[in-house]
Each structure stands twice: as C-alpha cells, then as structure tokens.
C-alpha positions in Angstrom: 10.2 -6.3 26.4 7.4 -8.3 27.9 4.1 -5.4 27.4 5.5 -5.5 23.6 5.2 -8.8 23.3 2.4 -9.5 24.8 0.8 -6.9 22.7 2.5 -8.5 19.7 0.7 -11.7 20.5 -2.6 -9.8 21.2 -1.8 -8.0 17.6 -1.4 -11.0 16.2 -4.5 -12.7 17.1 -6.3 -9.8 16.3 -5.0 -9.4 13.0 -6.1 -13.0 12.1 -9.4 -12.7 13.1 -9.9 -9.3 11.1 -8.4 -10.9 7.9 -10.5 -14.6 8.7 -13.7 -12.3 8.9 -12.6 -10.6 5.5 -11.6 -13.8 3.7 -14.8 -15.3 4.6 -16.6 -12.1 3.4 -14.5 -11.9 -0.2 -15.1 -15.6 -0.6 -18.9 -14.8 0.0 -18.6 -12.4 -2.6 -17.5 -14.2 -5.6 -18.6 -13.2 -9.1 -20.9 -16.0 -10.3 -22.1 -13.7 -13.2 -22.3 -14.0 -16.3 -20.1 -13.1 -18.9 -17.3 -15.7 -17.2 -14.9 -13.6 -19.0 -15.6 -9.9 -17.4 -15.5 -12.2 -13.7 -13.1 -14.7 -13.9 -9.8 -11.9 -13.5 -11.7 -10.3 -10.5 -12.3 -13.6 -8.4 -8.4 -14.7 -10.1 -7.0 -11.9 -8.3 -9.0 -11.5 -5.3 -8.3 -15.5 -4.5 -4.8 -14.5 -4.4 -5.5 -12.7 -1.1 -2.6 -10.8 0.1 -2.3 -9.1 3.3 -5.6 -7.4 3.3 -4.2 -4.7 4.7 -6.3 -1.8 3.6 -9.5 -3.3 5.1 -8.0 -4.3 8.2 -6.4 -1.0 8.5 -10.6 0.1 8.5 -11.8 -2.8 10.6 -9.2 -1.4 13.0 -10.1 1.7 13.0 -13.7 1.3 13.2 -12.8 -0.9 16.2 -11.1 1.5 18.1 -14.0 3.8 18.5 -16.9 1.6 18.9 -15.3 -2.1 19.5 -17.7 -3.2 16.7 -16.0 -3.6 13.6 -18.8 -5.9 11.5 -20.4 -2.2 10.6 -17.3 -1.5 8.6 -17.6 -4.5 6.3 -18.4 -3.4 3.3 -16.4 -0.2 3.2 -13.9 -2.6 4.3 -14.2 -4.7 1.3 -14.8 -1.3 -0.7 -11.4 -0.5 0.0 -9.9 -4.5 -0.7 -11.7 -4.1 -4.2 -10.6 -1.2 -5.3 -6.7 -1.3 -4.1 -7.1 -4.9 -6.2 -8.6 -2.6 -9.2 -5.4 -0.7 -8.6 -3.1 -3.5 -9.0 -4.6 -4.9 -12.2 -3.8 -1.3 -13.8 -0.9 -0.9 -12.5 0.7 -4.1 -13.3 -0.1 -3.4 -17.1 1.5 0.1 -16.9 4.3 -1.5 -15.3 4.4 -4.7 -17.7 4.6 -6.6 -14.1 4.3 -10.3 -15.0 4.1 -11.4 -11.3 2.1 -10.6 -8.4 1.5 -12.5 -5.0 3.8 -15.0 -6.7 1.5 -15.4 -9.0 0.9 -14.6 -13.0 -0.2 -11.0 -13.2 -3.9 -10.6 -14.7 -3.2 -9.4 -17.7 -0.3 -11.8 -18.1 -3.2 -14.8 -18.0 -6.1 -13.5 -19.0 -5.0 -10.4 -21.9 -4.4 -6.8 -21.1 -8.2 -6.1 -22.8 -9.8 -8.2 -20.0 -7.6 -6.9 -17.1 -8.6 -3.6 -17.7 -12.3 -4.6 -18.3 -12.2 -6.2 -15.3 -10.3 -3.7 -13.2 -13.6 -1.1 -14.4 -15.8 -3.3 -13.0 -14.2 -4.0 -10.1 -13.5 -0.5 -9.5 -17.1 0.0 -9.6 -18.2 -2.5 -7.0 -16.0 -0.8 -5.0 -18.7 1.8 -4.9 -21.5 -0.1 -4.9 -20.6 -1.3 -1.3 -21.5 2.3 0.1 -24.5 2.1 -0.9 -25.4 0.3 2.1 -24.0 2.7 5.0 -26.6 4.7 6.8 -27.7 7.6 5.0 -25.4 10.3 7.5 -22.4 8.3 6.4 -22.9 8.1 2.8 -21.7 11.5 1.3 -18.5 12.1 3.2 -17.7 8.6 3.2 -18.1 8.4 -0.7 -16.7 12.1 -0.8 -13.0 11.0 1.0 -13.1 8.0 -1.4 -13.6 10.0 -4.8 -10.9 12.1 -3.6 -8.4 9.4 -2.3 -8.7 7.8 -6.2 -8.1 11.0 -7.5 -5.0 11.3 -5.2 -3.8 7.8 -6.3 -4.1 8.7 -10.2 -2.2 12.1 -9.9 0.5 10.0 -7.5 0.3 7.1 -10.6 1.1 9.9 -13.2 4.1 11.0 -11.5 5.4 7.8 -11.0 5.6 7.3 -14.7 6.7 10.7 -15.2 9.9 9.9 -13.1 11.1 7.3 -14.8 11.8 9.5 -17.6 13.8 12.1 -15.7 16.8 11.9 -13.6 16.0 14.9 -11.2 13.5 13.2 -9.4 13.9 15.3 -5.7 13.0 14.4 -2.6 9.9 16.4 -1.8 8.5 15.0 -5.1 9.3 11.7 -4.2 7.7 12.2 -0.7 4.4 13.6 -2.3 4.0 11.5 -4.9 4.1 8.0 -2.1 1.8 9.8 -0.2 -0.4 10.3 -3.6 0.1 6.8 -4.3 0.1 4.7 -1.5 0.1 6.9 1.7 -3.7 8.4 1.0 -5.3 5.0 0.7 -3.7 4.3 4.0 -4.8 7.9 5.4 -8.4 7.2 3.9 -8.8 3.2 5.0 -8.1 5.0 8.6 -10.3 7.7 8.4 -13.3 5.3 7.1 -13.1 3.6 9.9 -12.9 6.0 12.2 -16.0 8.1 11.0 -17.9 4.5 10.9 -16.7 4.1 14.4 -18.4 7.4 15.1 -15.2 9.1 16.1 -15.3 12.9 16.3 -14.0 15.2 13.3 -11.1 15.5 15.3 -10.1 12.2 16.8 -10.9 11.2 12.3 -8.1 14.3 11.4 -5.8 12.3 13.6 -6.5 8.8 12.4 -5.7 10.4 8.7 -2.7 11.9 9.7 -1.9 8.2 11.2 -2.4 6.8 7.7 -0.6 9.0 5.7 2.9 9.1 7.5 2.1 5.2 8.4 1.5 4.6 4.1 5.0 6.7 3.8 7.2 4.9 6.0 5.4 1.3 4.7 6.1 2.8 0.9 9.6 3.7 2.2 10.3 0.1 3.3 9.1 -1.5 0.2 11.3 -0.2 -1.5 13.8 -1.0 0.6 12.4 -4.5 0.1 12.6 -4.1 -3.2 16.4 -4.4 -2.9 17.2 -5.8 0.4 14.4 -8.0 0.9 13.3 -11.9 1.4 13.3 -12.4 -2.3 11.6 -16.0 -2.0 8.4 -14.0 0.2 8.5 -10.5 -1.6 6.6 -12.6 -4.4 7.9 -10.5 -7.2 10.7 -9.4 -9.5 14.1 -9.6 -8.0 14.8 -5.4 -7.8 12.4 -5.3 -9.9 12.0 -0.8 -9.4 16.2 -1.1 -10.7 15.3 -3.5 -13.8 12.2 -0.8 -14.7 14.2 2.3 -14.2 11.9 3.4 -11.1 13.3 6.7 -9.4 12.6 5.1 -6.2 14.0 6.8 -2.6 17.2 4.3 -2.6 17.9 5.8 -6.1 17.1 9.7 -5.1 19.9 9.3 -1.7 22.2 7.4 -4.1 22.8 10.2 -6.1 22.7 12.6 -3.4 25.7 11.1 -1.8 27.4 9.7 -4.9 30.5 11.3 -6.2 30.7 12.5 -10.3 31.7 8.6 -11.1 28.8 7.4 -9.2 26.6 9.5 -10.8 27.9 9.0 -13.9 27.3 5.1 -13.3 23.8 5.2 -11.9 22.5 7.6 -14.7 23.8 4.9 -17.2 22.3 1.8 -15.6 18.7 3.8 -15.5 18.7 4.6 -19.2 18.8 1.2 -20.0 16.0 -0.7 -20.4 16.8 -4.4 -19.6 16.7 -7.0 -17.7 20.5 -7.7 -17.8 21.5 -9.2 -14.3 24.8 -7.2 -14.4 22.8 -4.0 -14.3 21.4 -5.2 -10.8 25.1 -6.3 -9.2 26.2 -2.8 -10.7 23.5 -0.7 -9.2 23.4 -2.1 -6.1 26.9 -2.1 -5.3 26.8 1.8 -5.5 23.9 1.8 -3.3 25.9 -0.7 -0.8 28.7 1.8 -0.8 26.9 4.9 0.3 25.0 2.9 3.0 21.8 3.6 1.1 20.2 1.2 3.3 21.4 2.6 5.8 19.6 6.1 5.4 16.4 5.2 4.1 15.9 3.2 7.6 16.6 6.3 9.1 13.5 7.9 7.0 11.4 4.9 7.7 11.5 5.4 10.9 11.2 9.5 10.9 8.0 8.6 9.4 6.7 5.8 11.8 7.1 8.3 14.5 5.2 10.8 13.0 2.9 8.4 12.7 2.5 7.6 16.4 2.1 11.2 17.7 -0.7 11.7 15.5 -1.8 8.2 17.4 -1.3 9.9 20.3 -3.9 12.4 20.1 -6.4 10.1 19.3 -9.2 9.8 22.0 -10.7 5.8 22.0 -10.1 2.2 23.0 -6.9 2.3 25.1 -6.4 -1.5 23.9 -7.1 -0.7 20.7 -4.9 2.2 20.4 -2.1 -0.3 22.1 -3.1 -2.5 18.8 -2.6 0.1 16.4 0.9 1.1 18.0 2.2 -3.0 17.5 0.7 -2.6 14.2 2.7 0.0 13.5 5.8 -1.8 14.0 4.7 -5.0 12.7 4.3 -3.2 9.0 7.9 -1.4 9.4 9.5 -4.5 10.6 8.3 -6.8 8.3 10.7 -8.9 5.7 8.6 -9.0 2.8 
C-alpha cells in the first residue's frame, strides 16, 4: 500500500506539471486572428481545458525514453487540437448541448461556425509537425493521418448503431478502439518515437494505448450511468436518452430474459428525453448487475494494457508513472 501511494503522489505531481506546461503553451497559443468569428469557438473551447489527457499521454511517453519531454510540445498540442476538433464535430452529430459543463460550440456560436472552426483547428493540428526534425516528420505525420482515418470509420459506426439493435460485442470492441482507443495508441506512440524509443519498445507503447483507450472508453460509459453526475459535466445518461448502443446496453441484452428484451428494445426506439425512460432502462441494467460485468471488462483491458507496459525497455520511474496512471484513469469518478 505504501510504494502505490507514494507513486500516486509522485503521479500526481507529475501529472500537474505536464498539464501546467501545456496550459501555459495553449494559452500562448490563442487565436488573435482575424476573422474573430472563424477564432473565437477555437480559443471558447480550448479555454475550457479538460483533462488534457491526450498530450500528456505524449509528454509521458516522450519522457519515458529520454526524460526530456519539452521536445514533444507541439505534437503534444497537435494531439490537444485535434481531439478538440473532434469534439466540436461530434457534439453536432450528437446534438450534445453541453461539454465540460459548459455550452457546446455549436450551441453558442451556430452549427455553421463550429464546423468552420473545427476545419481550422483540425488543420493547425498539422501545422504543429512542421516543426519536428526532418527524420520525424513523415512517420510521425504518417501514424496521425491514419489515427484520423481510424477515428472517422470508428465515428461512422457509432452512428450506424444507433439504428440497429444487433450491435455485438466484437463490433462494439472495434469500433472504441476506432474511436477513442487509436488516439490513445497514437498519443503513446508519438511520444515514444520523439523520445527516440526503438520500433519495438514504440509497438509496445501502441499496444499500451489501445487496450488503455478501451478500458478508459469502457469506464465512461459506465460513467455515463453510474457516475458523479455533478463532475461528469454532461447529460445525465445521456448515451440512454440518445439511443447509444453503448457496452452496458450490448451485456443487458445478452443476459436479459424475452421481457427484458422486449423492454430495452422499446426504450431505444424512442427518441426522448422523458426521465421515465432513464429510471426504466436502468433498472434492467441494475438487475443483471450490468455494472457489475463491464468492471470486469475494464479491468481485462487495463491488464492487457500493463503487459504490453511490461515489455517496454526505458525509465524505470517513468514506467512506475505510467503504471499509477493507469489506475488513476480506471479509477476515476468522472
């Protein structure tokens, strides 16, 4: 008990002074351009802050190979500005009107400037590798062409789910890792290979990231349910209200009997906000211990994660770091 939480404390340190270097870096980097109106969303959103996890997530991994992180900077921000690009998009798919407990973009500014705005910032995103020595560039800018593709395809199905009821596991599983796991395998893997880690020890870091993006995926959708509402900073089960074939709502209707089944596919064709249809669908889950289960799969996931950690050659500290991290992400509340 006393190694973890002394690493806990270390983590925690640690952690701050990664995301204190990066908020002083985003606020360094605000739009002062003109036209106001193309800017104004991208420094809205990006003063809401967040966790910051994706570019700490490189910072770290940059870290752990050469304990000089400052050389991951802006592929760090890269990766800040273009999840952000992500979430401007997404929340107008989605018809989200909160994020960070905050009005959504397109909810304050219009849905024509969000997605102006989410172009440009997308594009920034790429501008910041233009500055990485000229080895770097290409497979650096290669692994971030195909992590967006990744996160499209993984958007797509998303949306295709909520129109069908079949929704398996495996598809589930590949389309997180599409959607949220790759960012998290490729944030890793930039950092590594800035950290001048070996093709290998890179492989491994990846492999880190993906199963680590699962099992953080996994548990915010659990949040989504079973979470601190007041620090979530969004929609009370918001994924029931928008008929979203998350995990909880795949083992629901594994385990439910023909009733159950019957209920669950009733609640999801509805398209409301009805309160009822909230108490309805999660007493079902609460019933077959839905929680239950998925906690299981979180953490089948978080320890696939740390073997791939395992065979990772680097900072022994660091690697200690990355293992708190780990369990700081998965434990979390919110």
């Amino acid at each position: 008990m006393g190694r973890f939480s002394i690493f806990t404390a270390a983590m925690t340190e640690k952690l701050q002074e990664y995301k204190t270097f990066l908020d002083a870096a985003v606020e360094e980097h605000v739009f002062q351009e003109e036209p106001i109106e193309l800017f104004e969303p991208i420094n809205y959103i990006l003063a809401l802050r967040g966790k910051r996890l994706r570019p700490i997530i490189t910072l770290m991994a940059c870290d752990l190979f050469s304990n000089d992180y400052h050389v991951a900077l802006k592929p760090a921000l890269a990766m800040e500005f273009f999840h952000n690009f992500t979430l401007m998009h997404d929340d107008i798919m989605d018809s989200a009107t909160m994020r960070r407990g905050k009005s959504t973009v397109h909810r304050k500014f219009g849905v024509n400037a969000a997605i102006l705005s989410g172009d440009a910032l997308l594009i920034k995103s790429y501008q910041y590798f233009e500055d990485v020595p000229e080895h770097f560039f290409k497979p650096l800018v290669v692994l971030f062409s195909e992590t967006g593709m990744l996160i499209c395809k993984g958007q797509q199905m998303d949306m295709n789910f909520e129109s069908r009821s079949d929704v398996t596991e495996e598809e589930y599983m590949e389309m997180i890792f599409y959607k949220t796991g790759a960012l998290t395998a490729g944030a890793f893997k930039i950092g590594a290979l800035l950290g001048n880690a070996s093709a290998e020890d890179a492989e491994h870091m990846y492999e880190f990231g993906k199963n680590l993006g699962i099992a953080f995926q996994l548990k915010d959708d659990l949040l989504d349910v079973y979470g601190d509402k007041a620090a979530v900073g969004k929609k009370i089960a918001g994924d029931i209200l928008e008929n979203k074939k998350t995990i909880l709502y795949i083992e629901a209707m594994k385990l439910a009997n023909e009733q159950q089944k019957d209920e669950l596919l009733f609640w999801y064709s509805k398209s409301t906000d009805n309160v009822d249809k909230i108490y309805a669908v999660t007493a079902i889950f609460d019933k077959l211990d839905v929680d239950k289960k998925i906690s299981q799969k979180i953490e089948k996931y978080t320890i696939l994660a740390k073997k791939s950690l395992e065979n990772v050659s680097g900072n022994v500290k660091s690697k200690d770091l990355l293992y708190s991290f780990s369990d700081y992400l998965i434990g979390r509340t919110s």
